[in-house]
C-alpha positions in Angstrom: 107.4 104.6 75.0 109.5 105.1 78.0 111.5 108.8 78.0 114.9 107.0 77.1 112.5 106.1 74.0 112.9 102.4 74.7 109.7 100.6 73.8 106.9 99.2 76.5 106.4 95.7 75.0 102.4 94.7 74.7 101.3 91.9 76.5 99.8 90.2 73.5 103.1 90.6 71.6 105.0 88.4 74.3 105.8 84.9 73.4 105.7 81.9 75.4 109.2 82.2 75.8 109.4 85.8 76.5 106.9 84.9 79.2 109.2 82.1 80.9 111.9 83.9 80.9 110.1 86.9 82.4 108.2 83.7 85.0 112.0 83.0 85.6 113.3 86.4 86.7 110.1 87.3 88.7 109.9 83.9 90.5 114.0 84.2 91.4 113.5 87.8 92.3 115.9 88.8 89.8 117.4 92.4 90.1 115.3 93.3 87.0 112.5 91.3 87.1 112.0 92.9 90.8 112.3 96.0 89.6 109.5 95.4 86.7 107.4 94.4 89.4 107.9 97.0 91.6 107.9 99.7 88.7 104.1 98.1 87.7 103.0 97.8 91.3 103.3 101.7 91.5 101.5 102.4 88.4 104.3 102.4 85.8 104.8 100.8 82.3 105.8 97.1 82.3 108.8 95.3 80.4 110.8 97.5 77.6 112.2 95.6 74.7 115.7 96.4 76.3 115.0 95.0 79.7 113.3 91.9 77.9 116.5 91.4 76.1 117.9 91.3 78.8 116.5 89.1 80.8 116.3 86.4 77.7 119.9 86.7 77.4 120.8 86.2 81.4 118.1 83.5 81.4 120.0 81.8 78.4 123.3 82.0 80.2 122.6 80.2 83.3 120.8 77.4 81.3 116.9 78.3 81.1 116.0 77.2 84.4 112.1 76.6 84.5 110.0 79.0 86.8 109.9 78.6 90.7 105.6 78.9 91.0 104.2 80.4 93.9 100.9 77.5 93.6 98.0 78.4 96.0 95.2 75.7 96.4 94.1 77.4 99.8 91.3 77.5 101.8 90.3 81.1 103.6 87.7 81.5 106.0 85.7 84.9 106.2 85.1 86.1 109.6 81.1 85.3 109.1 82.7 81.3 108.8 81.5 81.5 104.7 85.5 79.7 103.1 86.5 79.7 99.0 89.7 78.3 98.1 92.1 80.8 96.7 93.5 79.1 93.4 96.8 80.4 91.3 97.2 78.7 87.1 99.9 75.8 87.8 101.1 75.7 84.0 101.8 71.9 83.8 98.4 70.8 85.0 96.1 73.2 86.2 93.5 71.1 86.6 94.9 68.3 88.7 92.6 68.1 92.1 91.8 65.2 95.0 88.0 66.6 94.2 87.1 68.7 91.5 85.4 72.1 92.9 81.6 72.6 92.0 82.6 76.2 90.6 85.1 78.2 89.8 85.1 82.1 89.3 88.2 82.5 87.4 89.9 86.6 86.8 92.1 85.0 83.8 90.8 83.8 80.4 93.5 80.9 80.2 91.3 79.2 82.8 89.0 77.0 81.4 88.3 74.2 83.8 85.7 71.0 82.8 83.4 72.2 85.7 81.5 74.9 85.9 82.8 78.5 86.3 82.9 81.8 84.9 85.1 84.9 84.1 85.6 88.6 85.1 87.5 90.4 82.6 90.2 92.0 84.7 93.8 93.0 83.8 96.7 91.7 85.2 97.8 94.0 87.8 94.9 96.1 87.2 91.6 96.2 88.4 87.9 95.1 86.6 86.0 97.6 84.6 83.0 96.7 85.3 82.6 96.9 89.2 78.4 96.0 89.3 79.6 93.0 87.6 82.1 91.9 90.1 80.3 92.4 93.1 77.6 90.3 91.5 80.0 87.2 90.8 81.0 87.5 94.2 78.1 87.9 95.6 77.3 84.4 93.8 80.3 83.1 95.2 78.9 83.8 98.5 75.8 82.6 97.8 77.3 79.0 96.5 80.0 78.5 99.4 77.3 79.3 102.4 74.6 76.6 100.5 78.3 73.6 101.3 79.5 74.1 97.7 83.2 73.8 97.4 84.0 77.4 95.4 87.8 78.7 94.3 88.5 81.9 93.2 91.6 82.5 90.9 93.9 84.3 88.4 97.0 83.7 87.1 99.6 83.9 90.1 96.9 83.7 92.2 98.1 86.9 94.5 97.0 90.6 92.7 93.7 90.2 91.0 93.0 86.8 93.2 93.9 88.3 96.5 92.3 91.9 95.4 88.8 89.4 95.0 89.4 87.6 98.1 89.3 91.4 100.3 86.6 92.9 98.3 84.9 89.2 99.9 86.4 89.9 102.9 84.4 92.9 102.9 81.3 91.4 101.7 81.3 89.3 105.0 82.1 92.2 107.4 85.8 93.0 107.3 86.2 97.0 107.2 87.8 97.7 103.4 90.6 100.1 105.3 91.5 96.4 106.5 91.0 94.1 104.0 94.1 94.1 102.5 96.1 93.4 105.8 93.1 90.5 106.3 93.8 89.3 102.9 97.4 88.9 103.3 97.0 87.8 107.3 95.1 85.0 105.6 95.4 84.0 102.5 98.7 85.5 101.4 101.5 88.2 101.9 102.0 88.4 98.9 98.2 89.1 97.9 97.2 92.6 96.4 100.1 93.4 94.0 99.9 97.4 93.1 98.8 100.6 94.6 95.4 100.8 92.2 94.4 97.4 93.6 94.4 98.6 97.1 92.8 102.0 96.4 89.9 99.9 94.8 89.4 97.8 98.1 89.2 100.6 100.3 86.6 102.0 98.1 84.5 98.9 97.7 81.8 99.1 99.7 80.0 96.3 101.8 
């Protein structure tokens, strides 16, 4: 609970709508939904039942405008020449490519591709548990791009736990992890590397 005792809704306990209507105010950088953000990016709760309210019943007013998506299918380049493409979820047809990649290492469980890939449990806005893991997948990654295969790398929005990847490979091939963050965003995305734990856990991954 907050300390006005207003309610932190779960994740799990969102529905679809809840979640385009939270899409909606995020994407149109909303008052509230940019002050969610910013309150998660520093390391608070997320949405309160009264804030969702909110937000459902502005959304209804102006008409239930569909979500703006920030979609990344983009190509970054590592400073040792090794490139993955940096993917986001596009809702309506995630899948859609000119050429299908040969893998995917996906930070989301709503991705589920027909080629091959594989997952890193990681929270939204969070970071990954299981570090040793990570650095393995990437390490695979690396190991698949520098042998000519086409490799993406992606979450949900395809900025916080996508760009937070893309700097811990950044540091992988040579980038100092007190700069990997700025690389990451020079790069890939300004947007990339959404809170304050996601940083911390660059500059401490080590090369």
């Amino acid at each position: 609970m907050t300390a006005s005792g207003d309610e932190t809704v779960d994740d799990e306990d969102l529905t679809a709508e809840d979640r385009v209507a939270l899409s909606w105010a995020v994407s149109s950088e909303h008052p509230l939904g940019a002050a969610i953000v910013a309150r998660i990016r520093a390391g608070g709760t997320g949405v309160t039942s009264s804030e969702l309210a909110s937000i459902q019943q502005y959304w209804n007013d102006v008409g239930r405008p569909v979500p703006q998506h920030h979609v990344h299918r983009t190509r970054v380049s590592f400073d040792d020449g090794t490139a993955v493409v940096g993917v986001s979820f596009a809702a309506d047809d995630p899948y859609q490519r000119d050429a299908a990649p040969a893998f995917g290492l996906y930070l989301d469980e709503r991705w589920d591709p027909p080629w091959p890939h594989a997952h890193i449990e990681w929270p939204d806005f969070g970071v990954p548990a299981d570090v040793p893991k990570l650095r393995r997948a990437l390490l695979d990654v690396l190991t698949r791009a520098r042998a000519g295969e086409t490799v993406e790398l992606g979450c949900l929005g395809g900025h916080g736990r996508t760009g937070t990847a893309l700097a811990c490979l950044a540091v992988l091939t040579g980038t100092p992890s007190d700069r990997a963050v700025e690389w990451v965003r020079e790069h890939y995305c300004a947007r990339a590397v959404e809170t304050d734990e996601q940083h911390a856990f660059v500059r401490a991954f080590a090369p």
